[in-house]
PyMOL Python script that loads the backbone (N, CA, C, O; Angstrom):
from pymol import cmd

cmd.read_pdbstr("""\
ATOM      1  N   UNK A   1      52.780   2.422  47.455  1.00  0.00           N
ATOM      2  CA  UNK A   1      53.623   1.352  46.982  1.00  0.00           C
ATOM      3  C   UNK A   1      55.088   1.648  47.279  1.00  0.00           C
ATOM      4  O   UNK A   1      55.963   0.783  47.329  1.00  0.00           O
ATOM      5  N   UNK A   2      55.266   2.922  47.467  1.00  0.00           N
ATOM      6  CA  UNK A   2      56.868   3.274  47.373  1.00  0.00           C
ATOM      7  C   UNK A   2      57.082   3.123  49.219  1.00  0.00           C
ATOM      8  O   UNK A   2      58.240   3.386  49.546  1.00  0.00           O
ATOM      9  N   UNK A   3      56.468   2.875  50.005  1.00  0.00           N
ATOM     10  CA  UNK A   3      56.616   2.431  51.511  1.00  0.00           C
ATOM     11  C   UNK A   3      56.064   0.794  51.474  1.00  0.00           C
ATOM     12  O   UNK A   3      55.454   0.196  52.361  1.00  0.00           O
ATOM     13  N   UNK A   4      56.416   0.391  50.390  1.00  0.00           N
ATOM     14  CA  UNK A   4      56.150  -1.378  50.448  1.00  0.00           C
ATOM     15  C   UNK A   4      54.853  -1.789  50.704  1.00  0.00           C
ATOM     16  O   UNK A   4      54.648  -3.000  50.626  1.00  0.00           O
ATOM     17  N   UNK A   5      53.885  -1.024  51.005  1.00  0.00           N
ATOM     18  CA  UNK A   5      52.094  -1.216  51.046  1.00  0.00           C
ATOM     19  C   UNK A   5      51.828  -1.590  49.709  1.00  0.00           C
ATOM     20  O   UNK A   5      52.518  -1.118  48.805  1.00  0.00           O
ATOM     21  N   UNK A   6      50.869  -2.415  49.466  1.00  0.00           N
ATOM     22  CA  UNK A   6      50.020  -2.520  47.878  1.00  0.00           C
ATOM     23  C   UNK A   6      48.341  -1.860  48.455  1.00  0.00           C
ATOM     24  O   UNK A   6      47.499  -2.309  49.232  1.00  0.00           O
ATOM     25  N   UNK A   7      48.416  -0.791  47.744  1.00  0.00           N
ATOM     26  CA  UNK A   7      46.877   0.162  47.575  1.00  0.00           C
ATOM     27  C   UNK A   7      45.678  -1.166  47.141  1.00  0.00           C
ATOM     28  O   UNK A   7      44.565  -1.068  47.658  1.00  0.00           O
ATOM     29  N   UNK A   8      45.856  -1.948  46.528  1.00  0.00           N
ATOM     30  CA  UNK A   8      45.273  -2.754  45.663  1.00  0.00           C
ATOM     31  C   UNK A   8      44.475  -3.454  46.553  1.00  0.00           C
ATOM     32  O   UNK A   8      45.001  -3.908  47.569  1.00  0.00           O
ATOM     33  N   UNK A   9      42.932  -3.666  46.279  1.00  0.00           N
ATOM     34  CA  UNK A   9      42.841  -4.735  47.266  1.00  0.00           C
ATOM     35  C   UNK A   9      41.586  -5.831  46.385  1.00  0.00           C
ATOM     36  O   UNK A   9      40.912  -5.529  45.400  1.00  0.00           O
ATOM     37  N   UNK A  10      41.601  -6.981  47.062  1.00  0.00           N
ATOM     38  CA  UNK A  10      40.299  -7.265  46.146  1.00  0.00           C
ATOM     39  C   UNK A  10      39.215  -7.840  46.661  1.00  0.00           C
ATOM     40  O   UNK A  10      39.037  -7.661  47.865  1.00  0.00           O
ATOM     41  N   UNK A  11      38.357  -8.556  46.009  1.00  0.00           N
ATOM     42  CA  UNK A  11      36.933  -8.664  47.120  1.00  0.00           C
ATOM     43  C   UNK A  11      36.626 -10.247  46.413  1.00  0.00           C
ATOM     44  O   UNK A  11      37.301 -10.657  45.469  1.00  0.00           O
ATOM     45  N   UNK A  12      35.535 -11.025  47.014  1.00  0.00           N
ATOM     46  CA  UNK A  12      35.149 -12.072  46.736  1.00  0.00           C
ATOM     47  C   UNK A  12      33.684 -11.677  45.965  1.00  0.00           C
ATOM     48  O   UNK A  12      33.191 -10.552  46.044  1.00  0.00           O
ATOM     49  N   UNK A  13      33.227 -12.524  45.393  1.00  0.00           N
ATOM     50  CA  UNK A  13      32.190 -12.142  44.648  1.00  0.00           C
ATOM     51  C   UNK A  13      31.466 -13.858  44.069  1.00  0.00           C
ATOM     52  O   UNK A  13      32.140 -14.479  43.247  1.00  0.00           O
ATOM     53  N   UNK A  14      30.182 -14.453  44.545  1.00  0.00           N
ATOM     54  CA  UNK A  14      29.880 -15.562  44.146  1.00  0.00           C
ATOM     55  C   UNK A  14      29.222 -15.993  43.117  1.00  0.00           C
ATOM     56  O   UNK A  14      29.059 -17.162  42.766  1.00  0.00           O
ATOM     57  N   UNK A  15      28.665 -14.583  42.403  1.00  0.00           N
ATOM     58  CA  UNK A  15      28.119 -14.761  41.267  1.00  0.00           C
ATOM     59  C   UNK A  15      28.637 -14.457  39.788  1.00  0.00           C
ATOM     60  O   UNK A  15      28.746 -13.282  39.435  1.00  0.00           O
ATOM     61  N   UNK A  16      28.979 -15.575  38.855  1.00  0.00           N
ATOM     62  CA  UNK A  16      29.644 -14.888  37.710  1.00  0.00           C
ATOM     63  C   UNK A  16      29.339 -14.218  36.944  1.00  0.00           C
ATOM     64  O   UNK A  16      30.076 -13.920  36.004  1.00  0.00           O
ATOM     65  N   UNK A  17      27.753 -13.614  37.153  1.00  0.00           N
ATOM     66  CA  UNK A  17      26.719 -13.044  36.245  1.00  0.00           C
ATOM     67  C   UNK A  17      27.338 -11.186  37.084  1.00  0.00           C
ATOM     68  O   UNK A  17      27.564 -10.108  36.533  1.00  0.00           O
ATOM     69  N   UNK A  18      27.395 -11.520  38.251  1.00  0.00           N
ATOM     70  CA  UNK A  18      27.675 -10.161  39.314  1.00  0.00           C
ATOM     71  C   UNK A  18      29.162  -9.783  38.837  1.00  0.00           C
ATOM     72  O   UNK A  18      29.367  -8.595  38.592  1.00  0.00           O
ATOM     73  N   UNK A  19      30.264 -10.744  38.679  1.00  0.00           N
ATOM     74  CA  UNK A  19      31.308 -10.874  38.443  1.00  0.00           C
ATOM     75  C   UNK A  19      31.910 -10.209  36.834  1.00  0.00           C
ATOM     76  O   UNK A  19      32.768  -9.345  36.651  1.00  0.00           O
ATOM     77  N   UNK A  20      31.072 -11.004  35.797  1.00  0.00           N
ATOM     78  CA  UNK A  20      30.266  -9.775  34.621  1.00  0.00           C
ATOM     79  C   UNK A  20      30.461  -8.736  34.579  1.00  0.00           C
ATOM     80  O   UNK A  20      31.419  -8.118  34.116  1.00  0.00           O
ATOM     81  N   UNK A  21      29.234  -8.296  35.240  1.00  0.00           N
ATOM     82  CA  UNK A  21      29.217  -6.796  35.025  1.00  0.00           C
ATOM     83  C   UNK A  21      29.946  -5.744  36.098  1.00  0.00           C
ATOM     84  O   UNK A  21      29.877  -4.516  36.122  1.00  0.00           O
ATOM     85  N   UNK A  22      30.684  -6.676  36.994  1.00  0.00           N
ATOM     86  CA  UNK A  22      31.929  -5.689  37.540  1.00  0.00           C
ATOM     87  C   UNK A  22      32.900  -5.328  36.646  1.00  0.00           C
ATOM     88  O   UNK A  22      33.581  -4.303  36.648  1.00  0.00           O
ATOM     89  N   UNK A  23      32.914  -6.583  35.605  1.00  0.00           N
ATOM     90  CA  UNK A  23      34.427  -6.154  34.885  1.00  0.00           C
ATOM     91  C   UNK A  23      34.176  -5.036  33.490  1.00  0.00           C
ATOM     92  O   UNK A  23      34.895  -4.270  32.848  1.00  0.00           O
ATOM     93  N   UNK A  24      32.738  -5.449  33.465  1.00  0.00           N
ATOM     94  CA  UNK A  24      31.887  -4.848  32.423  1.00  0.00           C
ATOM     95  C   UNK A  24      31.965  -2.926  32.877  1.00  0.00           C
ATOM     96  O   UNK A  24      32.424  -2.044  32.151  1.00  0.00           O
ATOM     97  N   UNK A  25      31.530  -2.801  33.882  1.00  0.00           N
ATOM     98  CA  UNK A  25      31.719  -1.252  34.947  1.00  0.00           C
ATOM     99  C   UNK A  25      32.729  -0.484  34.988  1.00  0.00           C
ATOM    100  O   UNK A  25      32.756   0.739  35.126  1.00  0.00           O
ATOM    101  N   UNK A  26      34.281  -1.845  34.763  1.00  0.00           N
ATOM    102  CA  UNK A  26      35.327  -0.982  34.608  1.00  0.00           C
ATOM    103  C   UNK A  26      36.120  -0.881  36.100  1.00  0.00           C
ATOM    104  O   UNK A  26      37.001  -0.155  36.562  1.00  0.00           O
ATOM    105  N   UNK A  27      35.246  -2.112  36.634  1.00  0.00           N
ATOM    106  CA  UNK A  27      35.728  -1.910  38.822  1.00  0.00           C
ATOM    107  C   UNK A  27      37.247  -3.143  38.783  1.00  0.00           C
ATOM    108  O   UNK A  27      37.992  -3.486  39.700  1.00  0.00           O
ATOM    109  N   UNK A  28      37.232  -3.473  37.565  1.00  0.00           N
ATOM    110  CA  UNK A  28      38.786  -4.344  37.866  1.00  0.00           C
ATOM    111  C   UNK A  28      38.955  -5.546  36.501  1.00  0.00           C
ATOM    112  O   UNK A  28      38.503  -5.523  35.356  1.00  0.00           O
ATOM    113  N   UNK A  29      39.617  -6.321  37.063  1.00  0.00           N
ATOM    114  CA  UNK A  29      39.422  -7.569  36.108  1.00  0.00           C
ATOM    115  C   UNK A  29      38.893  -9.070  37.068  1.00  0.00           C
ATOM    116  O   UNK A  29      38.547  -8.888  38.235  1.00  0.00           O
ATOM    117  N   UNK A  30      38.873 -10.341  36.546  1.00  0.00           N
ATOM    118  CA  UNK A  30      38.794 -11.468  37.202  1.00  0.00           C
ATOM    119  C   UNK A  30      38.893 -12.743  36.413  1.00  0.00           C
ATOM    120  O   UNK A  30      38.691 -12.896  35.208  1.00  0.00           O
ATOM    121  N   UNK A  31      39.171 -13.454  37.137  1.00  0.00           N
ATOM    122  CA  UNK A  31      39.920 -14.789  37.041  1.00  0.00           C
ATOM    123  C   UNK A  31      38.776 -15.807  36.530  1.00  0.00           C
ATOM    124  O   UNK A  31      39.383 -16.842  36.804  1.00  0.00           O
ATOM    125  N   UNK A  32      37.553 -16.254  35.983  1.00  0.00           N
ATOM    126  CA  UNK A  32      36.674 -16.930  35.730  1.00  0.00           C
ATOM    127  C   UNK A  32      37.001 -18.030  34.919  1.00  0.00           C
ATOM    128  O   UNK A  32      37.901 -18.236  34.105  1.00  0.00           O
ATOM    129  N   UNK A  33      35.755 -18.890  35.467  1.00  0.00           N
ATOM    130  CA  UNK A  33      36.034 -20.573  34.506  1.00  0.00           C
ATOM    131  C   UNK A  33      35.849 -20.143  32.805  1.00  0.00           C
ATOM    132  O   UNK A  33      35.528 -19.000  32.479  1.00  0.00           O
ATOM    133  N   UNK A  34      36.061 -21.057  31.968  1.00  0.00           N
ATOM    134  CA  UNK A  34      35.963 -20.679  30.434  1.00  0.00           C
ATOM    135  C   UNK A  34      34.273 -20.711  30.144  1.00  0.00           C
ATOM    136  O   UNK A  34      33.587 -20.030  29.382  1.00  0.00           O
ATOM    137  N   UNK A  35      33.884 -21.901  31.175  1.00  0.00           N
ATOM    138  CA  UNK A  35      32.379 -21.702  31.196  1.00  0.00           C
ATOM    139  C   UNK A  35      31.192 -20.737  30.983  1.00  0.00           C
ATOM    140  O   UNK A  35      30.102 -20.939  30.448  1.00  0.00           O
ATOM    141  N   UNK A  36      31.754 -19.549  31.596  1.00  0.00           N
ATOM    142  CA  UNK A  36      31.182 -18.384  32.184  1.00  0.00           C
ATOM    143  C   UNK A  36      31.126 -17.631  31.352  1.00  0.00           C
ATOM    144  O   UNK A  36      30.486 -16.623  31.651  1.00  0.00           O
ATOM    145  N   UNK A  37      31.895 -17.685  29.493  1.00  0.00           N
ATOM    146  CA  UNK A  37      32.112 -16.261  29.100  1.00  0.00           C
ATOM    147  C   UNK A  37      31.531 -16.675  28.054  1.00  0.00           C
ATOM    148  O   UNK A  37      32.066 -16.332  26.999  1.00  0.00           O
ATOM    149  N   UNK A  38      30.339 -17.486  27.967  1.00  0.00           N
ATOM    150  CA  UNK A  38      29.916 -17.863  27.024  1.00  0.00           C
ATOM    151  C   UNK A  38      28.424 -16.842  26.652  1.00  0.00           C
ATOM    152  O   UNK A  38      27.527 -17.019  25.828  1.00  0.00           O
ATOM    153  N   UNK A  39      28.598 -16.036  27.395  1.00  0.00           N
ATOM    154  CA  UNK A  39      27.994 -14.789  27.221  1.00  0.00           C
ATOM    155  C   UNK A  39      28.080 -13.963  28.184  1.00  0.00           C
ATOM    156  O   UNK A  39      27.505 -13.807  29.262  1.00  0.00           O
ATOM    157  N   UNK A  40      29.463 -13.103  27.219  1.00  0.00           N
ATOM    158  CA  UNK A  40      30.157 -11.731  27.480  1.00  0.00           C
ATOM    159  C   UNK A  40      29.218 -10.506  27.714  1.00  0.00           C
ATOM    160  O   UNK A  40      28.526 -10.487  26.696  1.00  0.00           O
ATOM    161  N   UNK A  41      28.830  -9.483  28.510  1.00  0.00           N
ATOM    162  CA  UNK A  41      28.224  -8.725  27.925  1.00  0.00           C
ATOM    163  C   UNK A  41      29.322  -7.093  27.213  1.00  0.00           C
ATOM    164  O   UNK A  41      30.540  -6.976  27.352  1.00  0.00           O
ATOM    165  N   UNK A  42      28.486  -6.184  26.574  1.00  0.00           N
ATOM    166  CA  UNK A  42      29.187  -5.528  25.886  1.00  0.00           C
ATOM    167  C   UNK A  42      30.679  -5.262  26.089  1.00  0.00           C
ATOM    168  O   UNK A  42      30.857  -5.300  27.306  1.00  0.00           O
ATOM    169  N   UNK A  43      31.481  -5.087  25.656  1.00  0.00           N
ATOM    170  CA  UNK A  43      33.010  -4.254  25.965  1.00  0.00           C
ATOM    171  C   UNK A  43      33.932  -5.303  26.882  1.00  0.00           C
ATOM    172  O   UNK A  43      35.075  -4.941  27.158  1.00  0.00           O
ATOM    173  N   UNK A  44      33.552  -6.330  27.260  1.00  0.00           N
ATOM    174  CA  UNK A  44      34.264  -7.747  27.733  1.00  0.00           C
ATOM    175  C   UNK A  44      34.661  -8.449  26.700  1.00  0.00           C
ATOM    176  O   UNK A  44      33.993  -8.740  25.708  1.00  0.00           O
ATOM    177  N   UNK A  45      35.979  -8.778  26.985  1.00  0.00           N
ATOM    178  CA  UNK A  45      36.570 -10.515  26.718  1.00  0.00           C
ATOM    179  C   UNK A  45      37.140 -11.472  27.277  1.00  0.00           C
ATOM    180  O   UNK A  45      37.534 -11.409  28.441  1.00  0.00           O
ATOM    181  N   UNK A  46      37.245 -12.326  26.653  1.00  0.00           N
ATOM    182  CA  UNK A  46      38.327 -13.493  27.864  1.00  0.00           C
ATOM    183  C   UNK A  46      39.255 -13.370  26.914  1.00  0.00           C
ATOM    184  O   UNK A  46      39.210 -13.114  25.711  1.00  0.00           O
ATOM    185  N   UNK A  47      40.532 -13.716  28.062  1.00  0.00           N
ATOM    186  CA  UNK A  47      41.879 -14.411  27.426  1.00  0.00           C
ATOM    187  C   UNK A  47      41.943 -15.483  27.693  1.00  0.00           C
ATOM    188  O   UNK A  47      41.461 -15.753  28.793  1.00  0.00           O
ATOM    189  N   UNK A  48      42.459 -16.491  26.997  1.00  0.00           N
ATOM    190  CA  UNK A  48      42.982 -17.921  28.062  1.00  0.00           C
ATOM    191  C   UNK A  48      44.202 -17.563  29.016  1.00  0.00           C
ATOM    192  O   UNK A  48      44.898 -16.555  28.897  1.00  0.00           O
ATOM    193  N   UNK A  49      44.312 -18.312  29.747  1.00  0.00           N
ATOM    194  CA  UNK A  49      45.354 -18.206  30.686  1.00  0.00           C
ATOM    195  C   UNK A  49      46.327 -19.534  30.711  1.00  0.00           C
ATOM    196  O   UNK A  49      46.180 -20.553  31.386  1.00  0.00           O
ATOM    197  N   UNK A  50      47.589 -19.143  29.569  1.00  0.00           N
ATOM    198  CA  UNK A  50      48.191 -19.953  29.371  1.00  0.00           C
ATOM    199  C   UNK A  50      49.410 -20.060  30.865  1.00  0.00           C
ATOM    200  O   UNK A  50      49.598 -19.067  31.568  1.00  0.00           O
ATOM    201  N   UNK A  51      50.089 -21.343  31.125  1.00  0.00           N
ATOM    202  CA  UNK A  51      51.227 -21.309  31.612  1.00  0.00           C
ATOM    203  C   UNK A  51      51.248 -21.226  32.931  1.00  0.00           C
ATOM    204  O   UNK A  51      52.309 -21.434  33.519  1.00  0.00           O
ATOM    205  N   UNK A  52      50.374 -20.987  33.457  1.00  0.00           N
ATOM    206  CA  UNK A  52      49.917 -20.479  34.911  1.00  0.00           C
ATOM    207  C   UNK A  52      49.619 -21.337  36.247  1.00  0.00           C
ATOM    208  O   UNK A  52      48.451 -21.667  36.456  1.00  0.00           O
ATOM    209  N   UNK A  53      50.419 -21.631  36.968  1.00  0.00           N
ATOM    210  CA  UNK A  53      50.085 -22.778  37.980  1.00  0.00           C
ATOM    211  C   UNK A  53      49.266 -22.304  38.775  1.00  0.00           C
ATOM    212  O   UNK A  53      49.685 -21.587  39.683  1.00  0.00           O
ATOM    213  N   UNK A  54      47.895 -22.574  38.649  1.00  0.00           N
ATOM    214  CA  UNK A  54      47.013 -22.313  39.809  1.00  0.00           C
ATOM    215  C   UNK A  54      46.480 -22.816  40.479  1.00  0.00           C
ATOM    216  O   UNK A  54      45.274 -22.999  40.318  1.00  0.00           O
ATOM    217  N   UNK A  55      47.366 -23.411  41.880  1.00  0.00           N
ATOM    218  CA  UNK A  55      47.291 -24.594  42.872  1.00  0.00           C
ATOM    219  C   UNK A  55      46.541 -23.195  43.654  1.00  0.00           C
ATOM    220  O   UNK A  55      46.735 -21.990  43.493  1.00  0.00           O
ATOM    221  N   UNK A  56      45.354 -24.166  44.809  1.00  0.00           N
ATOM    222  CA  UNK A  56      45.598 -23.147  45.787  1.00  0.00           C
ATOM    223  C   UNK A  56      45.544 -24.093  46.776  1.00  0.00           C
ATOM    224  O   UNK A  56      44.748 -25.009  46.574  1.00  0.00           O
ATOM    225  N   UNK A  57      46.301 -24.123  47.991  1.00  0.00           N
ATOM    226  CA  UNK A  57      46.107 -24.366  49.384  1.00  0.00           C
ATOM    227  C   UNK A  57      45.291 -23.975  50.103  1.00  0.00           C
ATOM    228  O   UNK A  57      45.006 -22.778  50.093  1.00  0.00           O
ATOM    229  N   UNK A  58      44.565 -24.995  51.081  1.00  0.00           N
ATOM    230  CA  UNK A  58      42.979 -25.034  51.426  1.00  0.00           C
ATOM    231  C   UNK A  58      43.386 -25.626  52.689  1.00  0.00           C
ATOM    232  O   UNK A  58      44.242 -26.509  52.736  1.00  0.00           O
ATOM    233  N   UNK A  59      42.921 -25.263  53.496  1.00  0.00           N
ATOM    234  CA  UNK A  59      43.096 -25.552  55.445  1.00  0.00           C
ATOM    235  C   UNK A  59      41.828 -26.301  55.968  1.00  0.00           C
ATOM    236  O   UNK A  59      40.719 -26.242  55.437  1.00  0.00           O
ATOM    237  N   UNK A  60      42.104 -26.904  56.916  1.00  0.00           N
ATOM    238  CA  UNK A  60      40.461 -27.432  57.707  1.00  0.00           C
ATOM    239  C   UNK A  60      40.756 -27.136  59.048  1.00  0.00           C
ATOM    240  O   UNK A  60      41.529 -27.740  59.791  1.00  0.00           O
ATOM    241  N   UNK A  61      39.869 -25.868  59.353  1.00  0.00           N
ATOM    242  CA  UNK A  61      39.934 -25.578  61.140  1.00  0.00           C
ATOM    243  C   UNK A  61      38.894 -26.385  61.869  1.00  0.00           C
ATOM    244  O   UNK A  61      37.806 -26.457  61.298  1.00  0.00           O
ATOM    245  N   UNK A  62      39.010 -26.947  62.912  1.00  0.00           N
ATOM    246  CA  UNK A  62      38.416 -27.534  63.875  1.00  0.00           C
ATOM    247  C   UNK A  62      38.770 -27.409  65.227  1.00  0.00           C
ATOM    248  O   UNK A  62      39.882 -26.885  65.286  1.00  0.00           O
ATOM    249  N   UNK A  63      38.311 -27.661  66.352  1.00  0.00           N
ATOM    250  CA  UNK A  63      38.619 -27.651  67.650  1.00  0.00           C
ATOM    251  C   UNK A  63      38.946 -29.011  67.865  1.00  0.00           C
ATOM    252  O   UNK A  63      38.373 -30.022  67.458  1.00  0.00           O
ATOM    253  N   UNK A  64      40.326 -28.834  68.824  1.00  0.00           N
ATOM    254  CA  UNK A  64      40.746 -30.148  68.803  1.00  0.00           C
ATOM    255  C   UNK A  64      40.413 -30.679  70.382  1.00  0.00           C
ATOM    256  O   UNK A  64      40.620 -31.823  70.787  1.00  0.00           O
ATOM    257  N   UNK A  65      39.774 -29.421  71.262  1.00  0.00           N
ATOM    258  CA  UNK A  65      39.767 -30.001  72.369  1.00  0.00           C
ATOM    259  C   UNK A  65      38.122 -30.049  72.802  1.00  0.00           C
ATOM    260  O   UNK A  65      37.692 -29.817  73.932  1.00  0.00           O
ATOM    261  N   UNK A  66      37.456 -30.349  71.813  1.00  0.00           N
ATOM    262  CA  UNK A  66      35.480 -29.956  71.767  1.00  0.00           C
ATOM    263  C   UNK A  66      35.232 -31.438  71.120  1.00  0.00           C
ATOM    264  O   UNK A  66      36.113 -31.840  70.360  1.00  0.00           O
ATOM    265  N   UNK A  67      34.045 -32.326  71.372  1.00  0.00           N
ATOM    266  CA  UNK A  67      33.469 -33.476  70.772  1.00  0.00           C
ATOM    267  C   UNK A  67      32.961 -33.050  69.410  1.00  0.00           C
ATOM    268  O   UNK A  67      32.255 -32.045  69.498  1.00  0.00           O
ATOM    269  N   UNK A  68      33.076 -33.413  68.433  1.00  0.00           N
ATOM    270  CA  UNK A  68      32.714 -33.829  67.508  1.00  0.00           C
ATOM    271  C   UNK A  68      31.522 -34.349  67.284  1.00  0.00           C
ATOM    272  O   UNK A  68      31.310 -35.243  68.103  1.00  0.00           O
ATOM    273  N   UNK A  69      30.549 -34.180  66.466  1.00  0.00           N
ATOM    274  CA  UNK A  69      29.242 -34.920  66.357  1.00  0.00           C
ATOM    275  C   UNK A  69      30.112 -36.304  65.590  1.00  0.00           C
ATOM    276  O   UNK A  69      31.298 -36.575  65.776  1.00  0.00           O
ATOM    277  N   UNK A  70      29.223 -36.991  64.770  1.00  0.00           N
ATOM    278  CA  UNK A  70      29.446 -37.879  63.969  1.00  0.00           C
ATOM    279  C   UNK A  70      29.494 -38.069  62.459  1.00  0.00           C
ATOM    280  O   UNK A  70      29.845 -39.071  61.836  1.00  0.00           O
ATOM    281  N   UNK A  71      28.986 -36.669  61.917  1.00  0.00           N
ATOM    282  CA  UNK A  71      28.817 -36.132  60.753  1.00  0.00           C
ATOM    283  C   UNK A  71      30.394 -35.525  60.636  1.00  0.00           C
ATOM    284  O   UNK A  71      31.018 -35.667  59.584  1.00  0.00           O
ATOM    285  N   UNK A  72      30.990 -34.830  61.813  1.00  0.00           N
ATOM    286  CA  UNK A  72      31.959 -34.178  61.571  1.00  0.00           C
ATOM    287  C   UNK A  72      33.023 -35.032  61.532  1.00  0.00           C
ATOM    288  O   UNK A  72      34.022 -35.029  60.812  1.00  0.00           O
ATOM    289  N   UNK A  73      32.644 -35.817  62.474  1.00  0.00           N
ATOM    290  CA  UNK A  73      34.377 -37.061  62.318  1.00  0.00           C
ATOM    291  C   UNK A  73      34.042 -37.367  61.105  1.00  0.00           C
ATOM    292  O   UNK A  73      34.909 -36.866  60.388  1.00  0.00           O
ATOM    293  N   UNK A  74      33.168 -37.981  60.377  1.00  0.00           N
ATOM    294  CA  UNK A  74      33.019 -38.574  58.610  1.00  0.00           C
ATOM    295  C   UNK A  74      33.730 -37.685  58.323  1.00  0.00           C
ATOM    296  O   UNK A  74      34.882 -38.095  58.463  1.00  0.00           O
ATOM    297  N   UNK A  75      33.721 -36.207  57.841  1.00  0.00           N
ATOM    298  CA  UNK A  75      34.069 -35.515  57.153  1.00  0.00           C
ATOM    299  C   UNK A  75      35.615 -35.505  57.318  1.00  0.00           C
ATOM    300  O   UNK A  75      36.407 -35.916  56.470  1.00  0.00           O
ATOM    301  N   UNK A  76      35.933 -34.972  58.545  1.00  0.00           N
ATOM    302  CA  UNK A  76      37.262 -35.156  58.528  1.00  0.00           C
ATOM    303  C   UNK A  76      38.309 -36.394  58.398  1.00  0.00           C
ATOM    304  O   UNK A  76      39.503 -36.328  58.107  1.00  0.00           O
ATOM    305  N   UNK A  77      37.626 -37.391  58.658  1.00  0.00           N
ATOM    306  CA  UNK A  77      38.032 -38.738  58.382  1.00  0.00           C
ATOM    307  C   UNK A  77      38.142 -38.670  56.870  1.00  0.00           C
ATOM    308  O   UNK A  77      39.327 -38.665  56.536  1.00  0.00           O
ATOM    309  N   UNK A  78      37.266 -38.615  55.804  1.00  0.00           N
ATOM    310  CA  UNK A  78      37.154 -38.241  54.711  1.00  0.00           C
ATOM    311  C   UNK A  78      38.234 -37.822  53.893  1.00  0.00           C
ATOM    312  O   UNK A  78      38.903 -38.468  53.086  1.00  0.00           O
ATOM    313  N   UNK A  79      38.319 -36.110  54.386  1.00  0.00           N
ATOM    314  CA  UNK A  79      39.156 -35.471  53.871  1.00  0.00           C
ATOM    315  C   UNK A  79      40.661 -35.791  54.549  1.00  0.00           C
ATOM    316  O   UNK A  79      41.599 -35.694  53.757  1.00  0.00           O
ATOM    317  N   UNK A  80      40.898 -36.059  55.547  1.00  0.00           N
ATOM    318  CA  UNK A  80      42.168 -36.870  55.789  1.00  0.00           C
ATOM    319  C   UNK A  80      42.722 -38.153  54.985  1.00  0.00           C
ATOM    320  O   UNK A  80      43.916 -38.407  54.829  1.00  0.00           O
ATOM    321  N   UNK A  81      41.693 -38.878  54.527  1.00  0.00           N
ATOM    322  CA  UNK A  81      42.179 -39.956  54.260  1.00  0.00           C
ATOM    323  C   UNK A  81      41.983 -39.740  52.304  1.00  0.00           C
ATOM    324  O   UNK A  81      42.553 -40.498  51.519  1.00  0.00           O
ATOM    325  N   UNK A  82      41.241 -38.779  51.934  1.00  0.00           N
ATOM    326  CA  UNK A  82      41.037 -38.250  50.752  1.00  0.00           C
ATOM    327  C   UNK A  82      42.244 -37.354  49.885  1.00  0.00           C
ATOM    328  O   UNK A  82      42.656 -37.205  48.734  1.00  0.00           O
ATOM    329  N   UNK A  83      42.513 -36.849  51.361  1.00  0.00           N
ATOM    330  CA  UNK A  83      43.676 -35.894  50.531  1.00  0.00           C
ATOM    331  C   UNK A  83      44.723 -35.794  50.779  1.00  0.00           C
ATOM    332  O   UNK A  83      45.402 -34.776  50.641  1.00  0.00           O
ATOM    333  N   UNK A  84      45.177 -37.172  51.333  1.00  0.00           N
ATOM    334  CA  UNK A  84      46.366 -37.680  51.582  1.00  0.00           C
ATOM    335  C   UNK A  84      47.242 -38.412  50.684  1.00  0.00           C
ATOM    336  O   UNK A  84      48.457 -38.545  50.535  1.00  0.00           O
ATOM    337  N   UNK A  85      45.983 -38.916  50.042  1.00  0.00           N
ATOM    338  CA  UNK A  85      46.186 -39.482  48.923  1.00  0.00           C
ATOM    339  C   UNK A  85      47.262 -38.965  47.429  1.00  0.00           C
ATOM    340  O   UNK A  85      48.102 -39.521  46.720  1.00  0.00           O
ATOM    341  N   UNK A  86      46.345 -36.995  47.554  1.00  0.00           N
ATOM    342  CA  UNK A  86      47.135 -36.295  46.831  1.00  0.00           C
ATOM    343  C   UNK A  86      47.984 -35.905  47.026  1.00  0.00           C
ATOM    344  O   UNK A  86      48.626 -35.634  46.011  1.00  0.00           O
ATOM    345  N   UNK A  87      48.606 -35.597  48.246  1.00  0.00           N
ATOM    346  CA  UNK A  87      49.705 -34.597  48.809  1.00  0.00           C
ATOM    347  C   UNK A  87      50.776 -35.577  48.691  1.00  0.00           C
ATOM    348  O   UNK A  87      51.924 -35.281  49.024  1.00  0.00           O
TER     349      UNK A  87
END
""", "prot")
cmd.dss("prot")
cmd.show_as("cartoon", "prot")
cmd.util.cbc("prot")
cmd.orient("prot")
């Protein structure tokens, strides 16, 4: 840290049951819906997470110089015209 590196790193994980008993192990903390902690196992808790803007920015890669099926133009048609709306 003292050469501006962060040691820290973190990992993805899709299961909140897996997600559990990582934090349960003592391998870190994590960010979970309120849903999920509706059974803690031993030595876990939740906090709420007051105050906290947690936008995240989300990309759509495609090839712009390759055909498209017709499933894929929907989609992107979709989300272009979907989330234009919000921005």
């Amino acid at each position: 840290m003292e050469k501006g590196n962060n040691p820290f790193t973190g990992i993805e994980v899709g299961s909140f049951e897996a997600i559990k008993r990582m934090v349960q192990a003592n391998l870190g903390i994590s960010f979970v819906p309120e849903s999920t902690g509706a059974e803690l196992p031993h030595g876990t808790t939740t906090r709420p997470l007051v105050g906290a803007d947690l936008t995240l920015s989300i990309g759509l890669l495609y090839r712009t110089n390759a055909s498209m099926g017709k499933a894929a133009e929907a989609l992107l048609h979709a989300c272009r015209s979907g989330l234009s709306a919000i921005v």
